[in-house]
SEMIKOL-19536 format. One record per atom (N, C-alpha, C, CB): x, y, z; residue in three letters. Coordinates in steps of 0.2 Angstrom, whole numbers, plus 5000, padded with zeros to 4 digits. Glycine has a CB too. Layout:
<sites>
XYZala
...
</sites>
This chain:
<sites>
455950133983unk
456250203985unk
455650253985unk
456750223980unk
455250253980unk
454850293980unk
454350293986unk
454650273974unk
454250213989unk
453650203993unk
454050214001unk
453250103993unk
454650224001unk
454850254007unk
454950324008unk
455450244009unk
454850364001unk
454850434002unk
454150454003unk
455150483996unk
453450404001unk
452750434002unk
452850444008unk
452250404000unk
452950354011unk
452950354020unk
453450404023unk
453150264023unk
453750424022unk
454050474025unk
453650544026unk
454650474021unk
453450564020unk
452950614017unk
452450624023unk
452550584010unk
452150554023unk
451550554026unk
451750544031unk
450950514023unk
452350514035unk
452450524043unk
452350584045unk
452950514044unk
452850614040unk
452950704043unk
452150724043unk
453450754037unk
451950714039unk
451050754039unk
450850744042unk
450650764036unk
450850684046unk
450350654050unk
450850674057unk
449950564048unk
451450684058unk
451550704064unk
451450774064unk
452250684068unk
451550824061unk
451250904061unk
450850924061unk
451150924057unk
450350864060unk
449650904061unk
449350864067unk
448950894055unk
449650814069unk
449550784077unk
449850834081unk
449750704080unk
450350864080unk
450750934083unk
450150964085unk
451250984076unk
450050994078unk
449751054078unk
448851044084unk
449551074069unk
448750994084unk
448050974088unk
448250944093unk
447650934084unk
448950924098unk
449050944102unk
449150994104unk
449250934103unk
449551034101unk
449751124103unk
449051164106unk
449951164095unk
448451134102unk
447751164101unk
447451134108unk
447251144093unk
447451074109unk
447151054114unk
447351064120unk
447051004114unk
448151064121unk
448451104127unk
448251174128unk
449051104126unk
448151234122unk
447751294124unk
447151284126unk
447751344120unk
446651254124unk
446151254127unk
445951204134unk
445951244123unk
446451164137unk
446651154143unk
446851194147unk
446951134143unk
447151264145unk
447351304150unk
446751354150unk
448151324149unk
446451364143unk
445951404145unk
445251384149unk
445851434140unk
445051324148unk
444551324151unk
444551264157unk
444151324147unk
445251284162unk
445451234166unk
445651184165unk
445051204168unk
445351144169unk
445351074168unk
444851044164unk
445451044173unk
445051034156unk
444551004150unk
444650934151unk
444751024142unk
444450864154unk
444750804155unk
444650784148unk
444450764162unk
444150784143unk
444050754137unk
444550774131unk
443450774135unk
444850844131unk
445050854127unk
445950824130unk
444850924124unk
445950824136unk
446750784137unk
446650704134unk
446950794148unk
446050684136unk
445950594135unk
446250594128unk
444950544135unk
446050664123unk
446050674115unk
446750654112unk
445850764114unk
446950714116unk
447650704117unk
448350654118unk
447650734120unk
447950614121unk
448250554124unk
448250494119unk
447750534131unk
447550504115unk
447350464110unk
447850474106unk
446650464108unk
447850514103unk
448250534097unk
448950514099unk
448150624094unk
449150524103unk
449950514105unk
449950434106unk
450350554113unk
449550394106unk
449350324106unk
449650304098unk
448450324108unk
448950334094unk
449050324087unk
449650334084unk
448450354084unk
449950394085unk
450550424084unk
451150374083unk
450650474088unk
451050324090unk
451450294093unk
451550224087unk
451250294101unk
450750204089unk
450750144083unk
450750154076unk
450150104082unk
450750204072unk
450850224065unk
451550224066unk
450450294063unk
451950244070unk
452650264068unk
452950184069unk
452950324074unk
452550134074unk
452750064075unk
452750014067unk
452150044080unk
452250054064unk
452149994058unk
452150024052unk
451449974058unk
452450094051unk
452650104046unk
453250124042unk
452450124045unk
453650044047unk
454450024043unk
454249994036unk
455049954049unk
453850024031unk
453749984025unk
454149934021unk
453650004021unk
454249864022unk
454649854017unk
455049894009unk
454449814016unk
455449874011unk
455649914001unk
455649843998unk
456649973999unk
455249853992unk
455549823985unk
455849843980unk
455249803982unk
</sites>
């Protein structure tokens, strides 16, 4: 029980702050054009986002 409330925990924090550093990389996309590195950035994290959320059905014991 306990190891589903961490992973839960730490889903939520790790999708809030991939939030928040998208949010950030999108304003600085609009401010300085077209930033192509910080979109790839962007892209990455919604990648990792995607596999972390893939593999952290933890079993319960």
């Amino acid at each position: 029980m306990l190891r589903k409330q961490n992973t839960e925990r730490i889903e939520r924090n790790f999708f809030i702050l991939f939030f928040l550093r998208f949010s950030i990389g999108m304003m600085n996309y609009k401010d300085n054009g077209i930033n192509e590195f910080t979109m790839k950035e962007n892209v990455y994290s919604l990648q990792k986002l995607a596999r972390f959320r893939q593999y952290s059905d933890v079993p319960e014991y």
